[in-house]
C-alpha positions as CSV (number, residue, x, y, z in Angstrom):
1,X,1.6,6.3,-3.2
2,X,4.9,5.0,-4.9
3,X,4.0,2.2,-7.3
4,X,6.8,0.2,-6.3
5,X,4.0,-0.4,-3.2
6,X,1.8,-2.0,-5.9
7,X,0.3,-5.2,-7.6
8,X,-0.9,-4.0,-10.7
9,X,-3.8,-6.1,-12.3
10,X,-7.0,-6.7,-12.4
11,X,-7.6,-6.4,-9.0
12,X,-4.6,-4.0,-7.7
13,X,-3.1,-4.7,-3.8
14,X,-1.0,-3.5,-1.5
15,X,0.3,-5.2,1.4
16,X,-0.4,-3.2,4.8
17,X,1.3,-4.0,8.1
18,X,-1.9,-4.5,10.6
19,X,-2.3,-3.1,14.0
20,X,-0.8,-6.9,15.2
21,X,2.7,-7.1,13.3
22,X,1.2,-9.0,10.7
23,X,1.3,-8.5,6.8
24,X,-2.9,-7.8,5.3
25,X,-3.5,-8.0,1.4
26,X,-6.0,-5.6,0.4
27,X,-7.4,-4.8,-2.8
28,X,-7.5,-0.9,-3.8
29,X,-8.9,1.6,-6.8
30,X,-6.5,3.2,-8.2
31,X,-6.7,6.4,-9.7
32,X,-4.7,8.7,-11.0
33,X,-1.0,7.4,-12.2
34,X,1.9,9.0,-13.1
35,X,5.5,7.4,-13.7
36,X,6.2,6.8,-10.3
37,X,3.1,7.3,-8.1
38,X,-0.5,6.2,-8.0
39,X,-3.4,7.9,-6.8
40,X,-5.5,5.5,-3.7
41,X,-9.1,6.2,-4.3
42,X,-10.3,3.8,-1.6
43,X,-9.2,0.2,0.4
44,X,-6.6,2.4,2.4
45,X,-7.3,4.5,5.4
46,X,-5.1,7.8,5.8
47,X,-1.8,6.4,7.6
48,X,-1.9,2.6,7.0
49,X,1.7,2.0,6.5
50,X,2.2,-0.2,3.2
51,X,5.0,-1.9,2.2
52,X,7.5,-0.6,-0.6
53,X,9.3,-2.5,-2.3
54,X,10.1,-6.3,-3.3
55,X,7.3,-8.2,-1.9
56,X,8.8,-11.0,-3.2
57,X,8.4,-13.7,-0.3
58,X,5.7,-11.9,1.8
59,X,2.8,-13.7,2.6
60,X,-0.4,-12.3,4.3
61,X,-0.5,-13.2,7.8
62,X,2.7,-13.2,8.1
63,X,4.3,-11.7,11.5
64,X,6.9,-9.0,10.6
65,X,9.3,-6.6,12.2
66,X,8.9,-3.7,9.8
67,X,11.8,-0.9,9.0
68,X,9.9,2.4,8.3
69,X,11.4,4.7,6.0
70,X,11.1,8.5,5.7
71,X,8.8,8.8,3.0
72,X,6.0,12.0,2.8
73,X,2.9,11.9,4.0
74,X,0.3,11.6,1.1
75,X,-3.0,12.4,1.4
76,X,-6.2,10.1,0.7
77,X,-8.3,11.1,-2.3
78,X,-11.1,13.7,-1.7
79,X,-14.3,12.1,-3.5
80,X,-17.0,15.8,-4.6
């Protein structure tokens, strides 16, 4: 996932856009990072879409009318 999608912390989040039109804060592990991407070990299911970007001014809850971009597919993490 690209970590502009990110709330580094303690408790990491992303904001994914819910079935309903409406913004959802969820708390993830992270794995893996590199420079740009971070690995999602759980708190995402394959295909949630996530916003990227500024989330400056987003509030969960919130009813929005998202612009998807072309981004690749990624994969969810593979637990062994």
């Amino acid at each position: 996932m690209p970590l502009e999608a990110l709330t580094i912390g303690d408790s990491p989040t992303v904001m994914v856009l819910a079935k309903d039109g409406r913004l959802e804060e969820r708390k993830v592990k992270v794995g893996i990072r590199t420079a740009d991407k971070a690995e999602i070990v759980s708190g995402l299911e394959a295909g949630d879409p996530v916003v990227v970007g500024n989330r400056a001014g987003l509030d969960a809850g919130e009813k929005i009318k998202p612009r998807f971009a072309d981004l690749p597919k990624v994969a969810l993490a593979q637990n062994d």
